[in-house]
C-alpha positions, 0 to 999 in steps of 0.5 A, a space after each residue: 115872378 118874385 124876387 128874394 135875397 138869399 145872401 149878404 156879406 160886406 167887407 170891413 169898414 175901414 178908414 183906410 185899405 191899402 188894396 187897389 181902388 178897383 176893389 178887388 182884395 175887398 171883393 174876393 173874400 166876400 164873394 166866397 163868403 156869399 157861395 158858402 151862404 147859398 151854396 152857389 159857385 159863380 157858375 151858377 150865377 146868371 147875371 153879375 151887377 155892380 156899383 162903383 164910381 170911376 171919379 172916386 177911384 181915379 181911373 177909367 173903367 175900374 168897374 171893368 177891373 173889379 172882374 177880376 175878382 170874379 174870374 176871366 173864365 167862363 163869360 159872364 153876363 155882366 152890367 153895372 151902374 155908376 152909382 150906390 149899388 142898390 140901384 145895381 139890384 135894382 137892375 138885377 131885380 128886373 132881370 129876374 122879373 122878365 125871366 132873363 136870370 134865375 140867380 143875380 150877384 150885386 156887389 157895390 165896392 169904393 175907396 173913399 180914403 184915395 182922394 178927397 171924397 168931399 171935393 170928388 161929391 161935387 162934381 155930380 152938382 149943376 155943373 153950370 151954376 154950383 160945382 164950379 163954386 165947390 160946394 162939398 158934400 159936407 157944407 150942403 149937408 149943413 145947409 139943410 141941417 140949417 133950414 130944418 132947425 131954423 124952421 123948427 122941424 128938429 133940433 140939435 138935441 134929437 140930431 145927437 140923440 141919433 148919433 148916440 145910437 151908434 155910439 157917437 155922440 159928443 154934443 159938445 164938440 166942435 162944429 165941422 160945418 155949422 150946425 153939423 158936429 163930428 158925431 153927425 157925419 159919417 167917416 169916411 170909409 172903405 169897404 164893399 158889400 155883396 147880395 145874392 138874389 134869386 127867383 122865389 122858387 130857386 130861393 126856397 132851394 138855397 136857404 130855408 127862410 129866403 127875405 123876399 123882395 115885396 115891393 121896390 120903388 125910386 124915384 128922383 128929385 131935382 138936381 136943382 138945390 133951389 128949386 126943392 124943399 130940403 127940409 123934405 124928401 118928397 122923392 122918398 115919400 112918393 115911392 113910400 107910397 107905391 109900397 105896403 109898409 104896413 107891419 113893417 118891423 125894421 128899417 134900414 136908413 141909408 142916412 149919411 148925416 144925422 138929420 137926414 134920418 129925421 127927415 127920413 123917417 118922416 117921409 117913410 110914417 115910421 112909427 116908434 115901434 120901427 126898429 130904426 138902423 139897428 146895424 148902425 147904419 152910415 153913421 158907423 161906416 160909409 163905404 161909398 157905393 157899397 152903403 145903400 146896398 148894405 142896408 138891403 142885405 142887413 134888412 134881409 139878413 133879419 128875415 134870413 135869421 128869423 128876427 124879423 118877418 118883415 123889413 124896410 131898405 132905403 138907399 140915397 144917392 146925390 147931395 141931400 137926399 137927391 135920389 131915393 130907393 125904398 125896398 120892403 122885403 117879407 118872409 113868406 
């Protein structure tokens, strides 16, 4: 059975929101704003997934709060993934294949500004040999950018040439965390997004031109710095591969740091007829658990609106391109 996205909304990005950490003020709006899409009413929603981070929102079961914005009544069937909400629609995709649904809701929602979101990343390293030393997200970021220009794969020329598609650029300023300058970092960033699936048939009743979801593959690289060429994306290559990406038009890249894109659009072949992150991407907002997500609904949103007949997503989750999702998605 063929699964298609049928609506997208994202909350604002911004640097900071004086909502709960659990989401919801950011959620409600955009879960209306998807019904008007479609048509649907949570009732007719068969099976609820989100993404979020307890550690990020500094409390124990925010996810279970962020229900709240769904509503106590009637029960739902309701699961959820403590990670970047592409993987929540990956869980949703699946629940629709096996026939268990005909209609999903994946939302993806974080509060980077409550914390200190570099110091919050670390803990998701080796916790034996690395997280005691605190590394950030940042300096690790930095650590690859480094072996990339030092073995020639890029330089910091193209690096500033991908912070100037958003707008960004200032090859000039000052370094954060050698080689990495301001314009090669995304802001952190508060926000939330939401995509609606649905099986094929129920999708062609929702909207007239439904993005369906062709191909979806991730797979996993080691946790282990050291033991892994961060120059590359070998996890992002191999599930690249499993997937037709033939005529693809548009790739959305989940790329929180300039180099990674380059290292990205290496691993997936795209070629310079791609368009490449048109909405900007995570250089222009970095909702944390919402990001990956984001860039499936904007890749649908393309075929949705008849801009494109045939569209890459990718999502990252970890330090330095860890984990990988790829999805293609086609009007049919």
């Amino acid at each position: 059975m063929n699964v298609a996205v049928v609506g997208f909304a994202q909350a604002p990005h911004v640097r900071a929101t004086p909502g709960t950490t659990n989401g919801v003020e950011m959620l409600v709006p955009i879960f209306a704003e998807v019904f008007k899409q479609t048509g649907l009413s949570k009732e007719d929603i068969g099976f609820w997934c989100s993404g979020s981070s307890d550690y990020l929102a500094g409390r124990a079961f925010s996810f279970i709060a962020a229900v709240d914005a769904i509503g106590a009544f009637p029960p739902i069937h309701e699961s959820h993934v403590e990670m970047d909400a592409a993987w929540a629609l990956y869980e949703a995709w699946l629940k629709i294949r096996m026939g268990e649904a005909d209609t999903a809701l994946v939302y993806g929602f974080g509060k980077s500004s409550a914390g200190q979101l570099r110091r919050v990343l670390s803990l998701q390293l080796d916790p034996y040999t690395v997280a005691p030393l605190w590394p950030d997200s940042v300096s690790i970021a930095a650590l690859q950018a480094r072996l990339g220009l030092d073995a020639g794969l890029w330089t910091e020329k193209d690096m500033a040439e991908v912070a100037a598609r958003v707008g960004k650029s200032d090859p000039d300023g000052p370094f954060v965390a050698d080689p990495l300058r301001a314009h090669d970092i995304a802001p952190i960033t508060d926000g939330a997004s939401v995509v609606v699936l649905a099986s094929e048939e129920r999708a062609r009743d929702l909207v007239e031109r439904p993005a369906i979801i062709s191909g979806i593959e991730h797979r996993v690289d080691s946790a282990v710095l050291g033991a892994r060429d961060l120059t590359r994306s070998p996890s992002t290559e191999i599930a690249a591969k499993a997937l037709d990406l033939d005529g693809v038009e548009l790739a959305e890249l989940h790329s929180p740091f300039t180099h990674q894109e380059l290292i990205l659009r290496s691993a997936l072949g795209l070629g310079d007829g791609v368009r490449i992150t048109p909405s900007g991407g995570a250089l222009a907002g970095n909702p944390m658990f919402a990001a990956g997500l984001s860039r499936i609904g904007e890749a649908a949103t393309a075929i949705l609106e008849g801009t494109a007949s045939k569209t890459l997503a990718h999502a990252t989750s970890g330090p330095a391109l860890q984990q990988n999702l790829v999805a293609v998605l086609e009007a049919r």
